[in-house]
N, C-alpha and C positions, 0 to 999 in steps of 0.2 A: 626471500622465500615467500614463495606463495602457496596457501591451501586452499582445497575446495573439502571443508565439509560435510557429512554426512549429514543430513536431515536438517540441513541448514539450509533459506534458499534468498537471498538476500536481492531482490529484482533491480535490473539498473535504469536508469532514468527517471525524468522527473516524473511524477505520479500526481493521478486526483483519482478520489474517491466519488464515486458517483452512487446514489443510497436513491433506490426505488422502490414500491408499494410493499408493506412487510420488511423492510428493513433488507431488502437483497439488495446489497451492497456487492459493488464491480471497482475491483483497484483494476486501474490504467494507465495508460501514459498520459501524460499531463495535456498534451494537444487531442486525444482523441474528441468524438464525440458522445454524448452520455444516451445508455441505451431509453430505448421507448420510456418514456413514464419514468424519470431518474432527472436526479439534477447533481448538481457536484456538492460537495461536501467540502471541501478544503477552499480556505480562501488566501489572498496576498494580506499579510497581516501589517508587514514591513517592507520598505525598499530604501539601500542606501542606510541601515541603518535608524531611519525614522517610520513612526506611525505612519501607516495608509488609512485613511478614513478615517472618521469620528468613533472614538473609543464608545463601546455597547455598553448602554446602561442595564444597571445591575436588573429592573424589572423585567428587561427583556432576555436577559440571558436566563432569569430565572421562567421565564415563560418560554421558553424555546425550549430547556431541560425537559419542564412539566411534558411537555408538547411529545418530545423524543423518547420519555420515559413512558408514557400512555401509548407508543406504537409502537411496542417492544414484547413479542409474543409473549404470551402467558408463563410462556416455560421457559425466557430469558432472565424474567422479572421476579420469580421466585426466590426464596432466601437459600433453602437445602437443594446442592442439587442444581443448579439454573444452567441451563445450557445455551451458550451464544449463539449469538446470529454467525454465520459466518460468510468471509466474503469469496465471493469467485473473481477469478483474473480474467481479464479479458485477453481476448486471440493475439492480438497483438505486444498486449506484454510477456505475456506464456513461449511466442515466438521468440522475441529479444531476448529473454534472460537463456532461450534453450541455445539460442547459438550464442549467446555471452559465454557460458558456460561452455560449449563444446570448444570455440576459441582460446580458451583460458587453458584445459585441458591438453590443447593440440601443444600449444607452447610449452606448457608443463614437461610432457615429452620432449619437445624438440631441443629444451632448455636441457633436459637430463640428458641426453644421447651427448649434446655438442662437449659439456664438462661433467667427463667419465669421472673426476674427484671431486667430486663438487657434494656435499652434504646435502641431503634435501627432506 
């Protein structure tokens, strides 16, 4: 049985995060390119099960929060009340998931027509 939820919208493919000036943030497909002024945010952390790279030392992870928590608009940073950043999807992934989804759909139908007893 397959569903498509209501107000659920689960994007398919691999993804990166690419985070530009003010924190506007663009989820994408992992191949795209990062818009003007953005750079990616997610990185290969493993491959095969092992570390990739040299494990980040604790001062720099701690300088890199400080770094990310200082360019977090006033009103994300708040205690009462703090309203996120939020991120926009790029063209290309907003395409994909829409006909992910219209595919899934068509079959949905086409799956119920073919097995008239069929529970769904």
């Amino acid at each position: 049985m397959r569903k498509l939820p209501t107000g659920k919208v689960t994007a398919p493919g691999a993804k990166q995060v690419f985070r530009g000036p003010a924190f506007s943030d663009t989820l994408a497909l992992r191949e795209e390119t990062a818009p003007p002024g953005a750079g990616p945010l997610l990185r290969r952390m493993t491959a095969d099960g092992r570390r990739v790279g040299a494990p980040r030392i604790l001062a720099s992870a701690r300088t890199a929060r400080e770094s990310d928590v200082a360019a977090l608009p006033a009103s994300a940073r708040r205690i009462a009340d703090p309203l996120p950043p939020t991120a926009t999807w790029s063209d290309r992934l907003v395409r994909l998931t829409d006909g992910t989804r219209r595919r899934i759909k068509a079959g949905l139908h086409g799956a119920d027509a073919a097995s008239p007893g069929r529970c769904g």
